[in-house]
N, C-alpha and C positions, 0 to 999 in steps of 0.2 A: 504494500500500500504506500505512494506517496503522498505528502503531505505539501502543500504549498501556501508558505502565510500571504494574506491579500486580505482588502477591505469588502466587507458584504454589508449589506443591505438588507435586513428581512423586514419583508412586509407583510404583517399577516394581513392584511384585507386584500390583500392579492389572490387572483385566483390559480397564478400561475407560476413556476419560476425560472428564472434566468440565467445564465451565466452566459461569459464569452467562451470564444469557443479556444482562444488562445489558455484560458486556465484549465480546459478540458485535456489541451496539447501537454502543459504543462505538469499534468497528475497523471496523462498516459489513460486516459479513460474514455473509451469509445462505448457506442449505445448504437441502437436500432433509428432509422430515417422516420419522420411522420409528419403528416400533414396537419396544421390547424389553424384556426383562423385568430386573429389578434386585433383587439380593438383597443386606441388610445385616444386621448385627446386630440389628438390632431388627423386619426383616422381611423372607420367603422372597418369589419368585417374586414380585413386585410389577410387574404392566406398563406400563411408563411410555411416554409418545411425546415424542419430543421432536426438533427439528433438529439435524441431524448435521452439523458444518462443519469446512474446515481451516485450522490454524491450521499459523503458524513461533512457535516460542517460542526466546527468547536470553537470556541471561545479563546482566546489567547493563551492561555493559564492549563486548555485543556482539559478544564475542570467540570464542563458542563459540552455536552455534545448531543446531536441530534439527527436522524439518517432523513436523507429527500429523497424520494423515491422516482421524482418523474421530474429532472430538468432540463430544461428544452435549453440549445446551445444558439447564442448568437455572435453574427461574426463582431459587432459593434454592442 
């Protein structure tokens, strides 16, 4: 298993999660292709594909951790 420190973001009122796909590169973690649609403020129903992979994310300390089971990779 690698480990890469980096800054995250969790949102729980999200319904989705994200990452780039360079931290995917970076941990050596590949997943399955999929299609889905993405809606933000500045655009409705947008269909994106992207690989879908699982990640553990922890806390700096290590101390507290948690697995994500579905996230979708972007290249930005």
């Amino acid at each position: 298993m690698n480990t890469v420190l980096t800054c995250a973001l969790l949102d729980s009122g999200s319904t989705n999660s994200f990452c780039c796909e360079e931290l995917t590169e970076l941990l050596g973690v590949k997943g399955q292709k999929e299609v889905f649609t993405l809606t933000t403020l500045g655009r409705a129903d947008s269909v994106e594909e992207a690989q879908v992979v699982n990640l553990e994310v922890s806390d700096v300390n290590s101390e507290r951790s948690f697995d994500m089971p579905k996230v979708f990779t972007r290249r930005n």
